[in-house]
VOGU-3710 file (C-alpha; in Angstrom, 3 decimals, decimal comma):
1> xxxxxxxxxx> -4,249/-1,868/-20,253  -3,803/1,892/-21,139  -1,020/3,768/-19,981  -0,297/7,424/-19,051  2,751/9,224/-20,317  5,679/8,189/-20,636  7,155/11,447/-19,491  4,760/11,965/-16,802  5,928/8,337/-15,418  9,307/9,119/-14,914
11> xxxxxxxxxx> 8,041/11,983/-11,824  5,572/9,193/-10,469  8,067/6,259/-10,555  9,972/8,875/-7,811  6,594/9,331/-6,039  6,193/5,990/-5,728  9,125/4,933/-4,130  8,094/7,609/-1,680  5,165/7,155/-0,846  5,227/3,638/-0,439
21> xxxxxxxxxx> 8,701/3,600/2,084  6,177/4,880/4,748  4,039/1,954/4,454  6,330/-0,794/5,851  4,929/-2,672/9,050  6,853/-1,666/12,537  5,197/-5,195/13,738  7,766/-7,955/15,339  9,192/-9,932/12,195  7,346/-13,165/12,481
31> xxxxxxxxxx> 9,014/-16,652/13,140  9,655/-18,945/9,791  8,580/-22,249/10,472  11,019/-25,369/9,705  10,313/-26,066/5,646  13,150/-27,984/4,463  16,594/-27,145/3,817  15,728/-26,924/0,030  13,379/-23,999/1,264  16,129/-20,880/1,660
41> xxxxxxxxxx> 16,087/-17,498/2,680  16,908/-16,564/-1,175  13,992/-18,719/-2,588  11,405/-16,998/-0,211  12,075/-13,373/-0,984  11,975/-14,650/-5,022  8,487/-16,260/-4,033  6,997/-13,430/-3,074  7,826/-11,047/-5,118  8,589/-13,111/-8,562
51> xxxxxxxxxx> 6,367/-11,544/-11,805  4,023/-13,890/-13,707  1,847/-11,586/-15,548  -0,461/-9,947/-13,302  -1,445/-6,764/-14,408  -3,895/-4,957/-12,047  -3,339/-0,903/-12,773  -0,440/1,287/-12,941  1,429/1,316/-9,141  1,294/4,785/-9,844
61> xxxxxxxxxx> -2,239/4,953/-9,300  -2,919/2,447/-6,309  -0,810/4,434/-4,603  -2,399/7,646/-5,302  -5,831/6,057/-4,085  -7,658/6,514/-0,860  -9,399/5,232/1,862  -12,939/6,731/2,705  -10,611/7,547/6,123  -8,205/9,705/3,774
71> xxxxxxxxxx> -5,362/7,240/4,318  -3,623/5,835/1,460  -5,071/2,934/0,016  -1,653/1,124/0,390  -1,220/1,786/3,969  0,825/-0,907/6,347  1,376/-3,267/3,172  -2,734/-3,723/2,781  -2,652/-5,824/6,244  -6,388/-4,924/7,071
81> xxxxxxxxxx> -7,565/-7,309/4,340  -4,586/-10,169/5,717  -1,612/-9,673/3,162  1,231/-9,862/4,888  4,457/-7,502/4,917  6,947/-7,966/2,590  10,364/-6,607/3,805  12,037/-7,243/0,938  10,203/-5,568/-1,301  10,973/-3,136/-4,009
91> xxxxxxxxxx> 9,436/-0,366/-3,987  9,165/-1,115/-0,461  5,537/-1,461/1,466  4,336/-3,685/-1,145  2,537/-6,951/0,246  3,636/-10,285/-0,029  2,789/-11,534/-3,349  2,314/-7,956/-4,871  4,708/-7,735/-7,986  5,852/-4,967/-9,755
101> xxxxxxxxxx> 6,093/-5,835/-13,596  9,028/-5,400/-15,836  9,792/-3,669/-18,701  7,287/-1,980/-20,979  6,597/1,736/-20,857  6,011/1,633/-17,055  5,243/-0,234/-13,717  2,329/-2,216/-12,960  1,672/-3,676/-9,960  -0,278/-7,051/-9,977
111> xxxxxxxxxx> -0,285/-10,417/-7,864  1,296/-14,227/-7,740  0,429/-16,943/-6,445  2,220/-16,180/-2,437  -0,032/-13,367/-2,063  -2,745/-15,888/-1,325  -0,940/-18,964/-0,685  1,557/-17,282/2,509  0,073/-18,215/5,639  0,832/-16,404/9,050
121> xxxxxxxxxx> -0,787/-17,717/12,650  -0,611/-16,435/15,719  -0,293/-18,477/19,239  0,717/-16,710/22,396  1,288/-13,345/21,328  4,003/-14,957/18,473  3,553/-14,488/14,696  4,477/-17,919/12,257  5,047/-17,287/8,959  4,311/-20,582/6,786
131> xxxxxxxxxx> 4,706/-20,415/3,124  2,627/-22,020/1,068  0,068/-22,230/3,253  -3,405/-21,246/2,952  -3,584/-17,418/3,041  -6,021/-15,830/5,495  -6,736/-12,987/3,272  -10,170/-11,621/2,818  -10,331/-11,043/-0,923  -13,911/-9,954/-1,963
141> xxxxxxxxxx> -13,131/-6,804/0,260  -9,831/-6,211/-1,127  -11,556/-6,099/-4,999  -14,541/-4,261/-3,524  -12,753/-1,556/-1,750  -10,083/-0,947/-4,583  -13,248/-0,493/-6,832  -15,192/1,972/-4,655  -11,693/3,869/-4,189  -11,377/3,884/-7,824
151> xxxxxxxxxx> -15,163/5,233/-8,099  -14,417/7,941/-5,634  -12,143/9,889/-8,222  -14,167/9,133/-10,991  -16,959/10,894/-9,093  -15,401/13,270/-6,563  -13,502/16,065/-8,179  -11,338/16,833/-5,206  -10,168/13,305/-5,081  -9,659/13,034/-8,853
161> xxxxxxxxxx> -7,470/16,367/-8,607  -5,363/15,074/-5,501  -5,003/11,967/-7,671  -4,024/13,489/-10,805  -1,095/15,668/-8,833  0,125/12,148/-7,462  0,121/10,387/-10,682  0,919/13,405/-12,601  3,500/15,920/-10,563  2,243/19,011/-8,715
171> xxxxxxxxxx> 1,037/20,689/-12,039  -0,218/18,584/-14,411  -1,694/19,982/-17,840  -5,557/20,462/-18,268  -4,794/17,774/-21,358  -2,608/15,397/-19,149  -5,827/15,331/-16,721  -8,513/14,928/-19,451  -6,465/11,925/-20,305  -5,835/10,424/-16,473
181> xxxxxxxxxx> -9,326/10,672/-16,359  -9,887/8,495/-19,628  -7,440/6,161/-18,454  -9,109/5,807/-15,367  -12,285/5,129/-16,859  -11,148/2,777/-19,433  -9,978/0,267/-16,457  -13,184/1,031/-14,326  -15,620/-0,069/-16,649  -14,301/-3,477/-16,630
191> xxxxxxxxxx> -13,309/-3,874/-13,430  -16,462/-2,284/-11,877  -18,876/-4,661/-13,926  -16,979/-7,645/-12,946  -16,916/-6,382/-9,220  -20,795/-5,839/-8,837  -22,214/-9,156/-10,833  -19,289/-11,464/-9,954  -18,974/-11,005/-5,948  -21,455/-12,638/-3,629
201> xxxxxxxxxx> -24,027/-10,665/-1,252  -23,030/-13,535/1,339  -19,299/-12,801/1,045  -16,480/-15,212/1,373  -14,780/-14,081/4,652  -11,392/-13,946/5,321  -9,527/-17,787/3,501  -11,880/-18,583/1,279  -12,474/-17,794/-2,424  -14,300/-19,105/-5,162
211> xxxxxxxxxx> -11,663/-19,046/-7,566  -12,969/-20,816/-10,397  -16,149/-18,618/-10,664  -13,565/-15,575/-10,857  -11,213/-17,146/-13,367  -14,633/-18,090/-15,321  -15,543/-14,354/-14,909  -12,691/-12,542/-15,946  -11,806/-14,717/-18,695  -15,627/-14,966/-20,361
221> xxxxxxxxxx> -16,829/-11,788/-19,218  -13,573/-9,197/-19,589  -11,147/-10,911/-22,178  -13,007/-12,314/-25,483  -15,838/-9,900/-26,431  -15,543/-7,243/-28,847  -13,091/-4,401/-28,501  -12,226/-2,207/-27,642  -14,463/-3,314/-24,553  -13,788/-6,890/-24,744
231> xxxxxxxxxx> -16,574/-7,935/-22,094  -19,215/-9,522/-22,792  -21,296/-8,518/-18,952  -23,973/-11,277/-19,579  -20,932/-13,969/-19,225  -20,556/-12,955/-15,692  -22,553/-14,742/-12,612  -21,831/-14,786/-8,621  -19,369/-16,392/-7,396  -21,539/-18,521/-4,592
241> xxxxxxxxxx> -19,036/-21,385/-4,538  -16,547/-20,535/-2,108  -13,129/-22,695/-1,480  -10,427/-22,875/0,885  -7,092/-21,788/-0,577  -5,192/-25,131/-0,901  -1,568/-25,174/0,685  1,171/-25,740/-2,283  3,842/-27,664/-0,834  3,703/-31,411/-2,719
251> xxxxxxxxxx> 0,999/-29,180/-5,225  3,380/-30,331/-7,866  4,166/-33,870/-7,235  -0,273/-34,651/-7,029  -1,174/-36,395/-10,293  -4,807/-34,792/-10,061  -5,337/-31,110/-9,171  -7,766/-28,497/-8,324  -10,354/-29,223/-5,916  -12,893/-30,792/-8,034
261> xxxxxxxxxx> -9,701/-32,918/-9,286  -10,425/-31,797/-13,146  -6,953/-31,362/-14,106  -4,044/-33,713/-14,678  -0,790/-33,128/-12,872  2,662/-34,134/-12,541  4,756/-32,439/-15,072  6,280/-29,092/-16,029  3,428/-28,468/-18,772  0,472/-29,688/-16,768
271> xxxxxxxxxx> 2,145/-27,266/-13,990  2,192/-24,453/-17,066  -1,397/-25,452/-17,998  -2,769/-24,738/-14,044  -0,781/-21,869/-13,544  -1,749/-20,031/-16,839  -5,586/-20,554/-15,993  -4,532/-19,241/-12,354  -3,441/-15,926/-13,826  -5,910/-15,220/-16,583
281> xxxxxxxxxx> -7,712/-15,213/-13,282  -5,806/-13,187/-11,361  -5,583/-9,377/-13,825  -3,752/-10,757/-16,368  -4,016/-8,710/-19,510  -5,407/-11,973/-22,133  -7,333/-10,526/-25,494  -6,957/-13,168/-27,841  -8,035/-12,505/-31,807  -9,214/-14,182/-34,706
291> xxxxxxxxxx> -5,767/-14,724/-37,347  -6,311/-16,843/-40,035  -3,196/-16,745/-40,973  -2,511/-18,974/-37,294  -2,423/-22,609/-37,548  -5,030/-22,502/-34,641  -7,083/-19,682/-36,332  -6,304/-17,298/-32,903  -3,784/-15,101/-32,088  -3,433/-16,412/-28,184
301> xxxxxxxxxx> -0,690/-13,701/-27,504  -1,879/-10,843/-29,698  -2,355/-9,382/-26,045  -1,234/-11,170/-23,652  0,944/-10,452/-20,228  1,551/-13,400/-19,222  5,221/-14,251/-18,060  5,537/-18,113/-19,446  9,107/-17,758/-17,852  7,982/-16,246/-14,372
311> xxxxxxxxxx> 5,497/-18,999/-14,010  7,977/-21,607/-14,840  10,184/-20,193/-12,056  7,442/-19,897/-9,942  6,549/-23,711/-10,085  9,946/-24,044/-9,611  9,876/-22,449/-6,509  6,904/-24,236/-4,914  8,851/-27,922/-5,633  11,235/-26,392/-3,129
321> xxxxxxxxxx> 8,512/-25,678/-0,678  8,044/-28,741/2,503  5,738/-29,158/4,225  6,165/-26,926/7,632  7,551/-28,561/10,711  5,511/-28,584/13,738  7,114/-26,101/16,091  5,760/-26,831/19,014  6,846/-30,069/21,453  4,847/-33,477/20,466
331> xxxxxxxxxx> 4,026/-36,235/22,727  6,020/-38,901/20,878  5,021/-42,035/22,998  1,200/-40,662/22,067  2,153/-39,711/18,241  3,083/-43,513/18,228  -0,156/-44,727/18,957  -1,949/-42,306/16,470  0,551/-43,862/14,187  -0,732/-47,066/14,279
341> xxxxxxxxxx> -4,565/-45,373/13,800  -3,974/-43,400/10,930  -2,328/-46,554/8,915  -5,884/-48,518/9,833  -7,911/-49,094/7,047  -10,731/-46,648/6,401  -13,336/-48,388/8,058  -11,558/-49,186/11,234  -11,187/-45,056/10,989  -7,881/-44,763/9,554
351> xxxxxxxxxx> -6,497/-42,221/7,280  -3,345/-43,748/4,975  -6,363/-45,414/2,412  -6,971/-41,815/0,804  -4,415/-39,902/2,646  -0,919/-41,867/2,275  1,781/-41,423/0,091  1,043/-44,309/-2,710  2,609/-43,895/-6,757  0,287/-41,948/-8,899
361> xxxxxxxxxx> 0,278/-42,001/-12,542  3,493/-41,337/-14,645  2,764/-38,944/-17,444  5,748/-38,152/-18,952  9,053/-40,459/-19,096  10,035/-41,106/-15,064  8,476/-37,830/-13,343  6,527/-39,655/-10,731  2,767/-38,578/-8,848  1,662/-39,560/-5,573
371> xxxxxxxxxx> -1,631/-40,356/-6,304  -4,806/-38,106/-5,405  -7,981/-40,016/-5,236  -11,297/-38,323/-6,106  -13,310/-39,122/-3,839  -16,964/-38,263/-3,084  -17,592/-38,312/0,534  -20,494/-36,445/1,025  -19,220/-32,813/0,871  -20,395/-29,419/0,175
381> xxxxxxxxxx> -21,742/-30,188/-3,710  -21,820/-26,051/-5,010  -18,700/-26,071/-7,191  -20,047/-28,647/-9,391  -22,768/-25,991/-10,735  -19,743/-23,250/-11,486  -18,289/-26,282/-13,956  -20,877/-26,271/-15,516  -21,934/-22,893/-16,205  -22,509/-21,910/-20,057
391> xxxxxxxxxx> -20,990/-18,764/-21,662  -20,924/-16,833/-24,977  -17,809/-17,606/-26,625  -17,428/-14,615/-28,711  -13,720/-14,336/-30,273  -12,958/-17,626/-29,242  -16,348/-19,411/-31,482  -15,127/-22,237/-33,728  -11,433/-22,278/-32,342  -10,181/-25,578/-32,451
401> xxxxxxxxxx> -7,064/-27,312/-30,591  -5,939/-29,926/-33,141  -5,570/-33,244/-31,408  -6,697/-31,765/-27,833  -10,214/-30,141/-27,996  -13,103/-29,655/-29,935  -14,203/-26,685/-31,552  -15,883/-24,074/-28,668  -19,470/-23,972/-29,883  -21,807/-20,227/-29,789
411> xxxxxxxxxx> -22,438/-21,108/-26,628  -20,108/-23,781/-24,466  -18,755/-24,026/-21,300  -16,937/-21,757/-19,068  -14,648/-24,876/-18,858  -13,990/-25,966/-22,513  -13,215/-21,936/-22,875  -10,918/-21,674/-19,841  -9,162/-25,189/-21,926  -9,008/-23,946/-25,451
421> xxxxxxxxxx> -7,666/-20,265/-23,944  -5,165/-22,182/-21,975  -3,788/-24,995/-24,654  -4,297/-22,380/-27,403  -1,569/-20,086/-25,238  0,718/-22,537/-24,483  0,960/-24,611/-27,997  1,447/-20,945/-29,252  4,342/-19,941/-26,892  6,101/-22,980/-27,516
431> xxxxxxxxxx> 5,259/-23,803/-30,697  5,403/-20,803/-32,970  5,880/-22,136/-36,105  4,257/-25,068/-36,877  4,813/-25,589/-40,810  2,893/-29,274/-40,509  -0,096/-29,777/-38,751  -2,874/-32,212/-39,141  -2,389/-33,270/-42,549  1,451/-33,664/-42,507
441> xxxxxxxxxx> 1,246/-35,689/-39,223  -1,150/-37,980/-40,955  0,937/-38,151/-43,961  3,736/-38,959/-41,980  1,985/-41,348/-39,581  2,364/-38,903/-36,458  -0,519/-39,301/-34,079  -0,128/-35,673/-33,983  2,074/-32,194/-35,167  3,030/-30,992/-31,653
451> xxxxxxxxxx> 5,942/-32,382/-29,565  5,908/-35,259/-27,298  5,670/-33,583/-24,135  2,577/-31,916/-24,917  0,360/-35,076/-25,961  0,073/-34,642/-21,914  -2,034/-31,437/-22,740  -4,816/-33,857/-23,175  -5,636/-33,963/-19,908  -5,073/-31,175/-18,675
461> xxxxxxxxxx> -8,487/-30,190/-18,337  -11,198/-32,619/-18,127  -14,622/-31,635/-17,209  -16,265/-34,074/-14,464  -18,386/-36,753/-15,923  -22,372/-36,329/-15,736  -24,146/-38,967/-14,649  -27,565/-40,396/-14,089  -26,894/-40,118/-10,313  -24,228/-37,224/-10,272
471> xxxxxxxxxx> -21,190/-37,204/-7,435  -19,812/-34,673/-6,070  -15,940/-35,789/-6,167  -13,061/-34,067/-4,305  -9,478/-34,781/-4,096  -7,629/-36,188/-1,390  -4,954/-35,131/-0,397  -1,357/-36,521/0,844  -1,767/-35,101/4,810  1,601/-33,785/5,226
481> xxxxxxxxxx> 1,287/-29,850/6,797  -2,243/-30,867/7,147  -1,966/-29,155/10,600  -1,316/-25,630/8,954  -3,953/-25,787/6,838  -6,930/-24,945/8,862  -10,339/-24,386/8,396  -11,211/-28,056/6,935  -12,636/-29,668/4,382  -12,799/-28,140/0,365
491> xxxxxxxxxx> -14,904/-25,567/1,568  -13,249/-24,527/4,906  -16,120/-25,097/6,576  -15,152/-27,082/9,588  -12,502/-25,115/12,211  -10,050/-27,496/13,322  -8,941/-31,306/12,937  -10,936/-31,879/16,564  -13,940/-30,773/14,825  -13,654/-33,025/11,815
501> xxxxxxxxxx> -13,292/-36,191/13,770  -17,130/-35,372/15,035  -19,713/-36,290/12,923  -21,067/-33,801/10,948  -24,293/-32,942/13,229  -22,225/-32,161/16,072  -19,887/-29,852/14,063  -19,978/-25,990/15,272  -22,613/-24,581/13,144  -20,645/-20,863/13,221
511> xxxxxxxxxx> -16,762/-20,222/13,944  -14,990/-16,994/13,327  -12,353/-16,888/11,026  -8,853/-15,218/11,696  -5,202/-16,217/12,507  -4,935/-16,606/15,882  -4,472/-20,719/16,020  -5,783/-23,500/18,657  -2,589/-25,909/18,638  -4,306/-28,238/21,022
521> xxxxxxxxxx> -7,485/-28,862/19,159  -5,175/-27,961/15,770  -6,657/-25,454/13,988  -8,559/-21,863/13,981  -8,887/-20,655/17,347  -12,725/-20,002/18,857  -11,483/-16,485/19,570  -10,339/-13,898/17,072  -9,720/-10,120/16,866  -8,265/-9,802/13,001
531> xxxxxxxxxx> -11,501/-9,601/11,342  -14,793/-9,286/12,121  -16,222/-12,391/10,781  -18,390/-15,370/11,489  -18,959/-17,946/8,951  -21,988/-19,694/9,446  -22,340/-23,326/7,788  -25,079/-25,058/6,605  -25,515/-29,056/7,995  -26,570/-31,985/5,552
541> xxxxxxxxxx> -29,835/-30,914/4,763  -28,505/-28,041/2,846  -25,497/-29,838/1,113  -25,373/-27,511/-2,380  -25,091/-24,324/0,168  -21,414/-23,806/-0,628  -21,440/-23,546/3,023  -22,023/-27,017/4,126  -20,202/-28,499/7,387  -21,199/-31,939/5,675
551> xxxxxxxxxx> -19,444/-34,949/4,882  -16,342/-37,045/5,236  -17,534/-38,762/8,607  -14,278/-40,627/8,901  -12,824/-41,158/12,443  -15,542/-40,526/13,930  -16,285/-43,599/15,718  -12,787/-43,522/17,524  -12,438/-43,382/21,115  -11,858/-40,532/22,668
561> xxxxxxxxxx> -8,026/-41,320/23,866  -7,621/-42,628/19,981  -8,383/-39,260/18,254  -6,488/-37,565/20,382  -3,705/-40,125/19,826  -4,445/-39,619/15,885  -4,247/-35,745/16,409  -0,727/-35,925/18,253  0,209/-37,970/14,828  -1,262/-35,804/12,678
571> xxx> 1,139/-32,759/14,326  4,456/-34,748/13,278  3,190/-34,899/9,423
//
């Protein structure tokens, strides 16, 4: 990313601080739910503000910005779009999840993984904050409306000048301008292309996102074409397959991940492997380069801002995370009796089959999984067309991963490149010097150069089999939180637990989307003033919608008196 001056940041770094101090929410501080004891006051503030890499613009500059309204882009810690304040937060008014880099020549702000995985509800006028949880947070609007405010000084001279003063001090230099305004453009091109062919005309609504389309886009579209561009625009396709955000507490202890359940889990590398592919996603700086003189034949971290050690802490962090406490009262006699239903077996509509703590698969020495089945159960089928997708390759054609992928092709997949970007990164970071490679380890009788814990690599990304009659496969989950994590199924496409036990043709066709929570029929209240959204589903005839209510048909047969005797259960998870 280019910067401005260092000399001219020193006067906005004092800007910044105040202009953003104004920013902080007045609203009533929100009650934290019960999460463990492991889960501290110290942890939480480190969550949300903790640096992995992100790099969206200078903070300088998104502070400078605009609403069409005239009010600064930044005002009451971006809350219109569902981020949530962040009182701890230095410079203050920044968002939960909204970092502020280190070091380097100046500040940038960019995003981790709490921005979008904080959850806050709202019952009875009161405010829970759950961490971890699904964020409610209407994304596609956030990226459009940062783009069009970005456009607006581009096009508007009156804007760009009150810009420039902010960025720049109250007299900046003809020369100092001429450059802002370079600057500027140089991150709009980028951004702007990936904003108007990557984001739906339907749009996601407030907690969903398709994530893996985006991560596809960035990565083939913005990051390995030619400089001093780097995009290659014809790499980049709608994002149509929107998900749920998935809650993180026991994210690390799954031996299967993501919702398709394409990558391997269960150890600090596999954690690395997910995380690094989260950011490249999420404006991290990534331009790898051809280097013969590299074992792999790429520079990985020629330019590259991600923080290995920030996301290492950050995984850290979400181990500590439990799963939130119901904090409400429970019918105990009645949570008893759903009890007994959920540890049926499935087709006596029972839940502990799929959804019950059982081992997983041990990948390295004793770190243990729960397992995750992958399971297809008749749900929304859309994502499995993003896996597939095909891209140009450009700086990454012909790199190889010794031992853990093939060669990337002209043309490959989205998915092999997201792999060979993400293995290539981290066998570089660890490894730097690797004097032996395939012909020593064969001379030596190594199955391979690199060090034991990364033979799990392997499987870190592996692309859904095609078959003659495909499946659409989803994990399933261990159901503890399962409560907080409302709307349902991959897609979020069914409002509440009482919805899910129906069968799918007498789901709610159309729900709106927002905080405020139903704790009797668990889940996203009929009712909602946040946003003005409605998502409307699709039913069974329309399963490859990315919108379709279909599927997973389990528990439906139960008696009345038995669901609700499951859902008390289901509360006490």
């Amino acid at each position: 990313m280019l910067k401005i001056g260092f000399v001219s940041r020193i006067g906005s770094i004092v800007s910044v601080f105040a202009l953003l101090l104004p920013m902080t929410s007045s609203a009533a501080a929100p009650v934290t739910v019960d999460q463990g004891k492991e889960w501290t006051t110290s942890a939480r503030k480190d969550f949300y503000s903790r640096d992995q890499g992100s790099r969206l613009m200078p903070l300088s500059w998104i502070v400078a910005l605009k609403q069409p309204n005239g009010q600064p882009f930044m005002t009451d810690s971006l809350g219109r779009y569902g981020y949530l304040s962040n009182e701890a937060s230095r410079p203050a008014g920044l968002p939960v999840g909204f970092t502020v880099s280190s070091g380097g020549s100046g500040q940038d702000i960019g995003m981790n993984c709490s921005a979008c995985h904080t959850r806050q509800i709202e019952v009875a006028g009161t405010w829970y904050r759950i961490d971890g949880g699904p964020g409610i947070v209407d994304f596609q609007s956030f990226l459009a409306d940062l783009d069009a405010a970005v456009n607006t000084v581009l096009t508007n001279q009156q804007a760009f000048d009150d810009f420039a003063q902010s960025v720049l001090g109250p007299a900046p230099t003809p020369d100092n301008k001429d450059k802002l305004r370079e600057e500027v453009k140089a991150w709009h091109l980028p951004y702007h292309t990936l904003v108007t062919r990557a984001l739906p005309e339907k749009p996601w609504g407030p907690a969903r996102l398709d994530a893996v389309s985006m991560i596809f886009n960035r990565l083939a579209g913005l990051d390995i074409g030619p400089p001093p561009t780097y995009m290659i625009p014809e790499n980049i396709q709608p994002a149509t397959a929107p998900v749920r955000y998935p809650f993180l507490w026991n994210a690390a202890i799954q031996d299967k991940t993501q919702w398709p359940g394409f990558a391997s889990n269960g150890n600090d590398i596999l954690a690395l492997s997910r995380n690094l592919g989260e950011v490249y996603g999420v404006f991290a700086i990534f331009h790898p380069k051809k280097d013969a003189w590299r074992l792999l034949g790429i520079d990985y971290l020629a330019n590259n801002s991600a923080d290995f050690q920030g996301l290492g802490a950050l995984e850290d962090l979400i181990k500590k995370i439990g799963p939130p406490k119901w904090p409400w009262q429970v019918d105990q006699a009645l949570a008893s009796k759903g009890k007994a239903i959920y540890a049926r077996k499935t087709d006596a509509g029972g839940c502990v089959d799929c959804h019950g703590i059982a081992p997983g698969e041990t990948r390295f020495f004793e770190q243990k999984t729960w397992k995750t089945p992958i399971m297809d159960v008749g749900t929304d089928s859309k994502e499995y067309e993003i896996l597939g997708r095909t891209v140009k390759t450009g700086v990454l054609e012909g790199a190889k991963i010794p031992f853990l992928a093939a060669p990337l092709k002209p043309v490959d997949t989205a998915f092999n490149v997201l792999g060979t970007a993400v293995l290539g990164s981290i066998l570089q970071h660890y490894v730097p010097i690797l004097m032996k490679a395939e012909d020593a380890a064969k001379e030596d009788g190594l199955k391979s150069p690199f060090p034991p814990e990364t033979e799990s690599l392997r499987n870190a990304f592996i692309a859904p089999a095609v078959s003659e009659k495909p499946t659409y496969a989803y994990e399933s989950r261990v159901l503890e939180g399962i409560w907080a994590a409302a709307p349902y199924l991959h897609n979020g496409s069914v409002p509440t637990l009482t919805e899910l036990l129906k069968p799918a043709a007498e789901r709610v066709s159309s729900f709106k989307v927002g905080p405020a929570y139903d704790i009797v029929n668990i889940g996203i209240a009929a009712e909602q003033t946040k946003f003005d959204y409605t998502l409307q589903t699709t039913d069974c005839s329309d399963r490859n919608s990315g919108n379709s209510r279909c599927g997973h048909e389990y528990g439906t047969t139960l008696s009345s008196d038995e669901k609700k005797a499951l859902l008390e259960y289901l509360k006490t998870l």
